[in-house]
MDAnalysis code that builds the backbone (N, CA, C; Angstrom):
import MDAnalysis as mda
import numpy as np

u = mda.Universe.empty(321, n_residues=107, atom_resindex=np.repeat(np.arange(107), 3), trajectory=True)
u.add_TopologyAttr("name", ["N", "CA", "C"] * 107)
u.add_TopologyAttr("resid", np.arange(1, 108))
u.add_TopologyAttr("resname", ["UNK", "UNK", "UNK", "UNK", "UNK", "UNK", "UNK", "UNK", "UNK", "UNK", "UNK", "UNK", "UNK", "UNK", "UNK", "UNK", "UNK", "UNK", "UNK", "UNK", "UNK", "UNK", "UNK", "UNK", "UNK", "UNK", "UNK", "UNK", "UNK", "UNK", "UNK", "UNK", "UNK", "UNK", "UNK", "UNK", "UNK", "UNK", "UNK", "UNK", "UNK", "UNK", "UNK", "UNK", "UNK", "UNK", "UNK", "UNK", "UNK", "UNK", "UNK", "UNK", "UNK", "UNK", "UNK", "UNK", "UNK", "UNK", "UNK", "UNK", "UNK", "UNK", "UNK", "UNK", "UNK", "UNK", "UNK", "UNK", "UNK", "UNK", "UNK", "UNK", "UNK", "UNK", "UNK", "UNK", "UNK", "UNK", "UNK", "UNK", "UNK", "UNK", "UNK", "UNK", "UNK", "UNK", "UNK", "UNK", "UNK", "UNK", "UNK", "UNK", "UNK", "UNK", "UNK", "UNK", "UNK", "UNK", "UNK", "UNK", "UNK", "UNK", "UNK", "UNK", "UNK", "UNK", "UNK"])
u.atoms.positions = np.array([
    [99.595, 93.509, 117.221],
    [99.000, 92.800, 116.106],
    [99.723, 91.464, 115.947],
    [99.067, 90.593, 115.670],
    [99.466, 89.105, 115.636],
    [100.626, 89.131, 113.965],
    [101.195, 87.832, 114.681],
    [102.148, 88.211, 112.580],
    [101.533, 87.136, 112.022],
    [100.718, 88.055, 110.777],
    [100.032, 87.239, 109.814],
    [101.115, 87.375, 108.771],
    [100.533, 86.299, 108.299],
    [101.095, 85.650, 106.498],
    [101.093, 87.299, 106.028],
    [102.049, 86.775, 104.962],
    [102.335, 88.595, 104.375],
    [101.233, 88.920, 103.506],
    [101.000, 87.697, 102.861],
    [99.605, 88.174, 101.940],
    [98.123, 88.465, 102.366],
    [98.086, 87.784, 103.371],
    [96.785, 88.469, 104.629],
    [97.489, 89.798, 105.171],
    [98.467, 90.313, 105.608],
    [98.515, 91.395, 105.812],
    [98.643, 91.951, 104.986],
    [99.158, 92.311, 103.540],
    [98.886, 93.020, 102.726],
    [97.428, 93.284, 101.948],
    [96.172, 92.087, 102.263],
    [94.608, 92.567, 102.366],
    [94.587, 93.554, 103.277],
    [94.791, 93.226, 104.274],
    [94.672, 94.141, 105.613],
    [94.707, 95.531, 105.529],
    [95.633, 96.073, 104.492],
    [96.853, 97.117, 104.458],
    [95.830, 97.642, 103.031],
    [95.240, 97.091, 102.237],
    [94.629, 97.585, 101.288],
    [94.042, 98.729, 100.806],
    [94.117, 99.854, 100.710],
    [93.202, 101.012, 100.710],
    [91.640, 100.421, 100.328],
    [90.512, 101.247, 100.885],
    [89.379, 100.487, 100.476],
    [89.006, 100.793, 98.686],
    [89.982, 101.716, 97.975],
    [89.403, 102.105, 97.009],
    [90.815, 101.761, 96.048],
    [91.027, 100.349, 96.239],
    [92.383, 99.671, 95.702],
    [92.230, 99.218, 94.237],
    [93.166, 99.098, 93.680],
    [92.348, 99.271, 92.220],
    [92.467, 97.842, 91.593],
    [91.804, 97.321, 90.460],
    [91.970, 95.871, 90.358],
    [93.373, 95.545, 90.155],
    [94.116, 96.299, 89.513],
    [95.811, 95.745, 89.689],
    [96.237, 95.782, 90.954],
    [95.965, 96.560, 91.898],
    [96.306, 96.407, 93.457],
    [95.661, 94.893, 93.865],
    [94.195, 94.658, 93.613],
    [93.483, 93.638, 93.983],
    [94.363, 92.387, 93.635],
    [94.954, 92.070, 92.404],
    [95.618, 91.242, 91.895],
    [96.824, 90.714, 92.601],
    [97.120, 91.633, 93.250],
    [98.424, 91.752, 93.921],
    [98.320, 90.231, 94.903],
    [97.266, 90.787, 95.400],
    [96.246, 89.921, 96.623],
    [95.304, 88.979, 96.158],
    [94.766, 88.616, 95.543],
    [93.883, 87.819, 95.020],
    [93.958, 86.983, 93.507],
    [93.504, 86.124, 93.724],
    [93.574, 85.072, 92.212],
    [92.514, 85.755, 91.402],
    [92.623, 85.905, 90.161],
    [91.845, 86.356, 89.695],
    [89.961, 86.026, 89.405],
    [90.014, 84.739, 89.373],
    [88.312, 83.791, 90.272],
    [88.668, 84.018, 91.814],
    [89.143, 84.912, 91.942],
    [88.788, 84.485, 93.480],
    [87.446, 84.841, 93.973],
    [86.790, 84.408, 94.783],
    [85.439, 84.188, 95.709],
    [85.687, 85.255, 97.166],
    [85.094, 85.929, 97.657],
    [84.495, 86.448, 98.506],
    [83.399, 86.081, 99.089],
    [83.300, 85.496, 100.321],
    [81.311, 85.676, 100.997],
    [81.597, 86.783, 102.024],
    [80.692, 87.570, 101.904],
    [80.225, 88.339, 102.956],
    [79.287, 87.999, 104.089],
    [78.935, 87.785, 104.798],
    [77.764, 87.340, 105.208],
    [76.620, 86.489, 104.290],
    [76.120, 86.877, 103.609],
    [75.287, 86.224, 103.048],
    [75.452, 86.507, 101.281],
    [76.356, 86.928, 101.053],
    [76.284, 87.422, 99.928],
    [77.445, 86.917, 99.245],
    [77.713, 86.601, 97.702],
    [79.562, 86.397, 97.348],
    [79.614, 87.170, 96.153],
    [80.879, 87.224, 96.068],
    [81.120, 88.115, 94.948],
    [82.287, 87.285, 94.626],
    [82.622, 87.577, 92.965],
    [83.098, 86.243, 92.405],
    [84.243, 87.218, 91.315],
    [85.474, 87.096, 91.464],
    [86.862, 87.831, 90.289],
    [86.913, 89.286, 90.686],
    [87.737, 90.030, 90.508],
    [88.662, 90.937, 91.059],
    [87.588, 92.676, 90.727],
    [86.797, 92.523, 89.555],
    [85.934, 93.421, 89.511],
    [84.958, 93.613, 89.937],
    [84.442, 92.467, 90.601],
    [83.392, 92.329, 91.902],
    [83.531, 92.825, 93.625],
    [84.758, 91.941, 93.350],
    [85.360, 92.653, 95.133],
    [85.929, 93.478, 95.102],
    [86.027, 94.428, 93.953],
    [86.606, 95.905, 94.416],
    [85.506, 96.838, 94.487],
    [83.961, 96.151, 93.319],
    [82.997, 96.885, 93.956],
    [82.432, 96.629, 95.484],
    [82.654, 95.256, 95.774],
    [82.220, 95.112, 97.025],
    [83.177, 95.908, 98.006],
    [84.569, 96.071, 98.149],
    [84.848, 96.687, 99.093],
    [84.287, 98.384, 99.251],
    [84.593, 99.243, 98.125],
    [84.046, 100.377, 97.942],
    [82.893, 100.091, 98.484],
    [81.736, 99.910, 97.834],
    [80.789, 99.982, 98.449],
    [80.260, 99.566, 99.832],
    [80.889, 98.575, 100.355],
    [80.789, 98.484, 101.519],
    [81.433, 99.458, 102.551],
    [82.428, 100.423, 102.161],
    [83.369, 100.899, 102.987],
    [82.484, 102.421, 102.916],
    [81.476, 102.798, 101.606],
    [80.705, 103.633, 101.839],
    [79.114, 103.660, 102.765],
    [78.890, 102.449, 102.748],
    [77.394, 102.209, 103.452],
    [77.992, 102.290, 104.949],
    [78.943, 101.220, 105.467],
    [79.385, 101.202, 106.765],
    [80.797, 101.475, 106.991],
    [81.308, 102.945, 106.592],
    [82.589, 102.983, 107.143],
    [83.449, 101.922, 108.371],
    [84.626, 101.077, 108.417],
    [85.119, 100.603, 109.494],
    [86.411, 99.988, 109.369],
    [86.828, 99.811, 110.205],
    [88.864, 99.662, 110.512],
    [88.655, 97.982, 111.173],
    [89.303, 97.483, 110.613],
    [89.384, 95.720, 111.270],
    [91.026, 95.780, 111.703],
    [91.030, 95.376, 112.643],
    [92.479, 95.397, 113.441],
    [92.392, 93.709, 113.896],
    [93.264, 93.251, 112.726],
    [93.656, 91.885, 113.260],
    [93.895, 91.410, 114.829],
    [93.584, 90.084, 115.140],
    [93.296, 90.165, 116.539],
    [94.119, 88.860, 116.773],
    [94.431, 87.928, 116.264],
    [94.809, 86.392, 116.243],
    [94.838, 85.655, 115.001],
    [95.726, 84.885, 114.700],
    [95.940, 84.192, 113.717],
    [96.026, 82.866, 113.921],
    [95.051, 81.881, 113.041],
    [95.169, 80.084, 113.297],
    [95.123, 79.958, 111.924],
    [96.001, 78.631, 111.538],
    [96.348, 77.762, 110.016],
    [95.779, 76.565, 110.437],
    [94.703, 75.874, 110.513],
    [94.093, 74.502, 110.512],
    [94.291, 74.129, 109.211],
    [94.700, 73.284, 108.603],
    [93.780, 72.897, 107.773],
    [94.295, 73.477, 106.178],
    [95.345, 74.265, 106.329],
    [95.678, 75.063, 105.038],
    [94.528, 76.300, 105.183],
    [94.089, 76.450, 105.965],
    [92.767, 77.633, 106.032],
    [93.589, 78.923, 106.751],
    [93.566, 80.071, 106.779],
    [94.138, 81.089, 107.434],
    [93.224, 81.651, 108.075],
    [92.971, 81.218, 109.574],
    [91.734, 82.498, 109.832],
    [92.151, 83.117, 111.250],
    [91.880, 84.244, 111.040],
    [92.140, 85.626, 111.297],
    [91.110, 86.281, 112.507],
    [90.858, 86.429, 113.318],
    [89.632, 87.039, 113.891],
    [90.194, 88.557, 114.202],
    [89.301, 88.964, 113.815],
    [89.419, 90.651, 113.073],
    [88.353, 91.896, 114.121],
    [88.868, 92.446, 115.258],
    [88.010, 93.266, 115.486],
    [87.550, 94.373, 114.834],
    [86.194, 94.789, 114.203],
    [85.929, 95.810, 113.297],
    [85.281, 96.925, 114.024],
    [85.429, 97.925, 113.634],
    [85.172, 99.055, 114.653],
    [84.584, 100.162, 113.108],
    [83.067, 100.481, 113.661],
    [82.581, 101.607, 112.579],
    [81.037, 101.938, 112.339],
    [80.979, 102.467, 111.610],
    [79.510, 102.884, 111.563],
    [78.556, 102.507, 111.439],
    [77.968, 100.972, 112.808],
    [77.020, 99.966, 112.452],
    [76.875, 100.109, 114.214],
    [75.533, 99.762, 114.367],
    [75.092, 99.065, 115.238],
    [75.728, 97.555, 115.889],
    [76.134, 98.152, 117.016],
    [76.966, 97.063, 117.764],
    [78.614, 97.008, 117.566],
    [78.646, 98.249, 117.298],
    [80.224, 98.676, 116.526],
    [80.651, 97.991, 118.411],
    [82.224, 97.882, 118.518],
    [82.657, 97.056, 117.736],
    [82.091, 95.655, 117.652],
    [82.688, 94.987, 116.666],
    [82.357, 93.247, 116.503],
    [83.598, 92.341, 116.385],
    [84.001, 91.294, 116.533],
    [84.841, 90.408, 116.439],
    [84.354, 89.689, 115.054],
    [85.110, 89.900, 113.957],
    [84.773, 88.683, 112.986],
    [85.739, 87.963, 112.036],
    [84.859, 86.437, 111.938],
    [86.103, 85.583, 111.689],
    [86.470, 86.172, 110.168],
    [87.507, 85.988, 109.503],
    [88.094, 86.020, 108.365],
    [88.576, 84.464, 107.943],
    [88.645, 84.361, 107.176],
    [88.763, 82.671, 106.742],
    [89.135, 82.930, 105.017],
    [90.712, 82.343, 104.719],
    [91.104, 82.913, 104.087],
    [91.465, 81.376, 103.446],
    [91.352, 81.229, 102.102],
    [91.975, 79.971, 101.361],
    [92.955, 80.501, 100.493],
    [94.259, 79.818, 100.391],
    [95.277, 80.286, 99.744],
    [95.389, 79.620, 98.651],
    [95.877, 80.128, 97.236],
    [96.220, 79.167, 96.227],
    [97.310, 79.657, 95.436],
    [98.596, 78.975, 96.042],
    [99.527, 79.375, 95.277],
    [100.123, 80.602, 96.579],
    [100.120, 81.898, 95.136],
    [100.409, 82.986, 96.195],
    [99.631, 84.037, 95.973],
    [98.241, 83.625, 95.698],
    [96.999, 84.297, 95.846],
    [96.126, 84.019, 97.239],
    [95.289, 84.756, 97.572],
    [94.093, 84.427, 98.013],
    [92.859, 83.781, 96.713],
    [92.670, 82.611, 97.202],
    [91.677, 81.913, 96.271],
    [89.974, 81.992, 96.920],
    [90.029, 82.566, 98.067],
    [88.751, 82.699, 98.707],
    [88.799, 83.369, 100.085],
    [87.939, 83.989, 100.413],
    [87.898, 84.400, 101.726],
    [86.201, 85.176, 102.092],
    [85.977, 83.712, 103.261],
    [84.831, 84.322, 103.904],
    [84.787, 84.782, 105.436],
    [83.747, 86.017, 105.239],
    [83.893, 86.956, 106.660],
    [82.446, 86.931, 107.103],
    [82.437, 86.535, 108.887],
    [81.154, 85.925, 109.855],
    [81.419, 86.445, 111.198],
])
């Protein structure tokens, strides 16, 4: 595993059913999420989004590489699980603020 920033690896490390004080730990409290096509917006959103996502498509992302352009952290994440075309490579793209995550979109 590549050595990511401690606060990207402690997302990483997250249980999927982490609770919003866990979330906090990791995230600004506005923080932004996109999913593919979708965002979810402060710490009671993306804990429904992870749950629920971790129930529709069970899957394990095993960090793969780490690049900082830009103040940007992105991550390419192989995900392995219960989808069509299992596995996938996808980017993670992580904005930091402070010593939060202030955003992070996954493609």
């Amino acid at each position: 595993m590549p050595l990511l920033p401690e606060l990207i690896a402690l997302n990483f490390s997250l249980p999927t059913d982490a609770t919003v004080a866990d979330l906090a730990r990791v995230f600004a409290g506005d923080a932004k999420v996109r999913d593919k096509t979708r965002a979810y917006g402060g710490l009671d959103a993306i804990r429904a989004w992870r749950i629920d996502t971790m129930a529709r498509t069970p899957f394990i992302a095993r960090p793969l590489s780490v690049e900082t352009p830009d103040g940007i952290v992105i991550v390419l994440a192989e995900v392995t699980g219960a989808f069509p075309g299992s596995p996938v490579v996808l980017d993670h793209r992580f904005t930091l603020n402070n010593d939060r995550i202030a955003a992070l979109e996954i493609a």
